[in-house]
N, C-alpha and C positions, 0 to 999 in steps of 0.2 A: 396382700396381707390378710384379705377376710378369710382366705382360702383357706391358708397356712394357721390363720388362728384357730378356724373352727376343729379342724384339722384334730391338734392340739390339743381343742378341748376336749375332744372325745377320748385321746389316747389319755387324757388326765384321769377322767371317769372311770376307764376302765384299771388304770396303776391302782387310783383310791381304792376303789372296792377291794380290788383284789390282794392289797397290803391291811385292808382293817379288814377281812378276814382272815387273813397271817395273824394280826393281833390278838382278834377275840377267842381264837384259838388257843393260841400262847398263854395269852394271859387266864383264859379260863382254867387251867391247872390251880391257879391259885386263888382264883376268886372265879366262881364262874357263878355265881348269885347275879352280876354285873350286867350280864346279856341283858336277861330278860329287865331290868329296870330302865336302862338306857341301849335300845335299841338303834339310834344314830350315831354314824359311822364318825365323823368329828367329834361329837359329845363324848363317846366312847374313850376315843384315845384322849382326848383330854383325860376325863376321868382317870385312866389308867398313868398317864405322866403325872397325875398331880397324888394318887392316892399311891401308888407303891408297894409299898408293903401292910397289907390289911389289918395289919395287928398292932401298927403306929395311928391307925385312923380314929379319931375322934370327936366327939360334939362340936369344937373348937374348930374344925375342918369346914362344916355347914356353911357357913358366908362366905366360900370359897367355890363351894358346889355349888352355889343357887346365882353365881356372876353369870355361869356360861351355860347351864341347865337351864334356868329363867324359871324354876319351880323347887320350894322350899318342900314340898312334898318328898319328891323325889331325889331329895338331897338327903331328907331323914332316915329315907326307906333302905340309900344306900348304906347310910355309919348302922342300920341296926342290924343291916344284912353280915357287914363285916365283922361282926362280934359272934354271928351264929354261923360262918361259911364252913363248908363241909370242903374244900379246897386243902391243895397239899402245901406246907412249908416252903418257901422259894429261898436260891441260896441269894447273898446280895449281888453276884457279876450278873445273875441271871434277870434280875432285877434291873441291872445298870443296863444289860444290852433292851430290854422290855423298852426301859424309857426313852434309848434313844430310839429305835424305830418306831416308838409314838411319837415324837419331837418330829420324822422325817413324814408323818402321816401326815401329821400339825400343818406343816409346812407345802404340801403340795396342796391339802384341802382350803387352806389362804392363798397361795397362788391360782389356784383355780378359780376363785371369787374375782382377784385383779383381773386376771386375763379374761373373762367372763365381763367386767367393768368397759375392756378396753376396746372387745366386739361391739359392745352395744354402742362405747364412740362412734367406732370406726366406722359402722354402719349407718348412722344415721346423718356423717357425712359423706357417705359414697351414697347410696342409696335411701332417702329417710323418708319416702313415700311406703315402700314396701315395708320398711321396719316397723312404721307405723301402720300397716294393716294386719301382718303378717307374724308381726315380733322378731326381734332380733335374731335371736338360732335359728331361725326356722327358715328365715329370709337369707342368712348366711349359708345356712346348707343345699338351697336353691341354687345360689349362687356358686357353689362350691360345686356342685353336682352338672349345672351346664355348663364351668370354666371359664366364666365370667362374668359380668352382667350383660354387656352386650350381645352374648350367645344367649343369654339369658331375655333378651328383650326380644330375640330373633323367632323364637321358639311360638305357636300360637296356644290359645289356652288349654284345649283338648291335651298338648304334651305337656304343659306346666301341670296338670293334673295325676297326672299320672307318671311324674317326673319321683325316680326312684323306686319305681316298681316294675321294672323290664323286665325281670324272671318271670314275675307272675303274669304280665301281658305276652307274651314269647309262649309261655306255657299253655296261657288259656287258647292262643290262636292255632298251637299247635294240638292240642286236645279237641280246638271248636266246644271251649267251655265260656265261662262268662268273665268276662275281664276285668281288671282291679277298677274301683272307683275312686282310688283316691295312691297317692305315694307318700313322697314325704311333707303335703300340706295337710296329712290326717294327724299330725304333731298341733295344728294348731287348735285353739282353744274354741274357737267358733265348730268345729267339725267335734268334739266332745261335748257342746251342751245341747248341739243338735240330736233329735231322734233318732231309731231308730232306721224310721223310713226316708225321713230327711236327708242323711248319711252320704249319701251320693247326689242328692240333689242342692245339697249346700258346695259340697264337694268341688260342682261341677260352675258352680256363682263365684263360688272366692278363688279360683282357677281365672276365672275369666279377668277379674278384678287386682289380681298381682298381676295377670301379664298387663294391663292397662297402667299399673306404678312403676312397675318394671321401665318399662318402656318411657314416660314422662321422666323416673329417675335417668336414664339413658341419654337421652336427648335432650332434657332441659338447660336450658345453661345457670340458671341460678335456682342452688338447691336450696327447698324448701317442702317442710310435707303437710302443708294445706290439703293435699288432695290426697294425702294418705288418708286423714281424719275421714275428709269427705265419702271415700271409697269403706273407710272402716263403717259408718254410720249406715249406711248402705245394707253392708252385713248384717249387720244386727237389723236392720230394718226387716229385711227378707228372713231373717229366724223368726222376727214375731208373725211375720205373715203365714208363713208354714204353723207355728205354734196356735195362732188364733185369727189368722184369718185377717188381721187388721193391714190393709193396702199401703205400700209403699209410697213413696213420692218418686215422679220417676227421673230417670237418670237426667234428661235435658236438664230440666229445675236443677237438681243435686250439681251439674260441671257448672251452669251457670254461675252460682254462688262462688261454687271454688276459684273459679277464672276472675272473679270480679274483687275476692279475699288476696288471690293470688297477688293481681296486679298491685293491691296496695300494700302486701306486704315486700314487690318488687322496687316500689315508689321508693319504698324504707331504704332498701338497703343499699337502691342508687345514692339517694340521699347520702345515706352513712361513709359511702365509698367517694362522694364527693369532698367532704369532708374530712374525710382522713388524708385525702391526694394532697386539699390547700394544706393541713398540716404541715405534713411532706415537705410540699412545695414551700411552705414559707422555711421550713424549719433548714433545709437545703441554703435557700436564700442567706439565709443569717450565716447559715458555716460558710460560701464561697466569702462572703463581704467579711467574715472574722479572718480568714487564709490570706485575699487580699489588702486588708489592712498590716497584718503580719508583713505580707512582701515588702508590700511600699516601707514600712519601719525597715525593716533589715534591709532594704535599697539604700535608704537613707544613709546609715548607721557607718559604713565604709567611707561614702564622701567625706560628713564629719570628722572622720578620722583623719581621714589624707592632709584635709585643712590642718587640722591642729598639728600636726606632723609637720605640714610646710611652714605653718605660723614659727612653730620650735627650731625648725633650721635654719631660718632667716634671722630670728633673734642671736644673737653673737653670747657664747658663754659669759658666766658675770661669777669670779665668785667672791664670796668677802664684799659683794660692793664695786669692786674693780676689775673691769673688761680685760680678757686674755688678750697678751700682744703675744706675735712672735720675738722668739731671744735670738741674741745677736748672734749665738754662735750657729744656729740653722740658717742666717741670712750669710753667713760665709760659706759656709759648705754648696750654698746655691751657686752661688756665683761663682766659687772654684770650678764645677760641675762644666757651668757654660764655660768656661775660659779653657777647658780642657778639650771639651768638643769642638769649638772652635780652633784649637790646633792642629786638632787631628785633622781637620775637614784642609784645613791648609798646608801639611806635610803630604796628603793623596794628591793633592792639583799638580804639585810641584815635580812627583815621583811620577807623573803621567807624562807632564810636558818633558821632562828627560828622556823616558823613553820612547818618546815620539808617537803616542797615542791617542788618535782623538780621542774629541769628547764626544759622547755619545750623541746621538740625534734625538 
């Protein structure tokens, strides 16, 4: 997911740009005063969706500019520019289509923000040692660039270093010139307040120090980035030492504390996992014994029945007060019944012994 996300982001970078200068293009036909006051590529299309047609803009408009501009200056500088623009007349479809491809600028430059939101999640639960020394993009495109973290932990720091600059190392060994000092870790913000002369020899410290978070995010089994802070302070320690000379503390001291921070923030979160389990467990407990009392009732609930069923067929109908008898004319028809069976069964005996048949065995 970090892969695909950063991925993503870049191709978003590159849509924005390249659709807000579609825009400021377009739109400068009819106001091109606009450029130069609002030079940012969101601020812009906003502007351009909310203002329209420059010849409806008015003082009234201001507290509307200064929500997303965040400057009352440059909210004035635009309604006075709109009153003096040297811009051609626009018709209104040409207008309508303006608005909506700012509305679709609008919208990728806010999905950009979320999905930018949802790296720096993601990261800092796959990896949140590196995120934490490295920052988030920069540690995603690490990772994105060796194909995983684990390839990524494999790597020693020499190639984290210089991870993202193969053309130029390829080049320089086939020239026998001087080789890159840095790839894609001279994005980070530690190699930008460094010197100069620094440039490579920071380069070649916070190289060493991602593949050391690399590797603990890798292998550790409960994430946590204690050791990222740790490893970040480190950094900055070693700028001020290049800067002014003042000596670091050194690394034994620095893992010590982290390993001793580590463990008790490992205490914690056994702890918390103990405790969510009895949860669990008890909360489990109560639904088997709610299920099993359920059965037992509906076990029950049949028997009861059956009773009350045989109680009711044993009791002899009643109604008015007075118990059903059978009538006389069904206690005739019985006894005709048998008195008939009975002759039949005496007319076969007698039709047997005539014609000289036993009886059967």
């Amino acid at each position: 997911m970090i892969i695909q996300s950063i991925a993503l982001l870049d191709q978003l970078d590159k849509d924005i740009n390249t659709f807000a200068m579609r825009i400021r293009e377009w739109y400068s036909y009819h106001f091109p005063e606009l450029v130069k006051i609002v030079p940012d590529n969101y601020a812009y299309a906003r502007c351009a969706q909310m203002i329209g047609d420059r010849k409806q803009l008015t003082a009234e408009k201001i507290p509307e500019l200064e929500e997303f501009l965040m400057d009352s200056s440059r909210a004035v500088a635009i309604v006075d520019a709109a009153k003096m623009s040297m811009g051609m007349d626009i018709s209104p479809i040409d207008l309508i289509n303006i608005e909506r491809f700012a509305k679709r600028v609008i919208g990728l430059a806010e999905y950009r923000l979320e999905l930018a939101e949802y790296l720096k999640s993601k990261m800092h639960q796959v990896a949140p040692n590196l995120a934490t020394l490295i920052g988030e993009q920069v540690g995603a495109r690490l990772i994105s660039h060796a194909g995983s973290l684990t390839n990524l932990a494999k790597y020693p720091a020499s190639t984290v270093q210089i991870l993202g600059a193969e053309k130029a190392l390829f080049r320089a060994l086939k020239t026998r010139g001087n080789t890159p000092k840095y790839g894609l870790i001279f994005h980070s913000t530690f190699i930008g307040r460094a010197g100069a002369k620094n440039k490579g020899r920071i380069s070649r410290y916070l190289a060493n120090k991602c593949s050391i978070a690399t590797r603990i995010d890798c292998f550790n089994e409960a994430q946590t980035d204690v050791f990222g802070k740790a490893l970040r302070d480190q950094v900055e320690e070693r700028l001020k030492f290049y800067e002014d000379g003042e000596l670091p503390r050194k690394n034994v001291d620095v893992m010590c504390e982290a390993v001793k921070e580590a463990e008790e923030v490992f205490k914690s979160l056994s702890k918390k996992k103990k405790k969510k389990k009895k949860r669990e467990s008890e909360a489990g407990l109560n639904g088997t014994l709610e299920t099993t009392h359920d059965e037992s009732v509906a076990a029950e609930t049949p028997g009861k029945k059956k009773k009350k069923l045989e109680m009711e067929g044993e009791e002899e109908p009643v109604e008015n007060g007075v118990e059903a008898e059978e009538t006389p004319g069904k206690k005739k028809k019985k006894k005709k019944r048998v008195e008939e069976a009975d002759e039949s069964n005496i007319a076969d005996e007698s039709m047997q012994q005539e014609m000289g048949v036993d009886e059967p065995v």
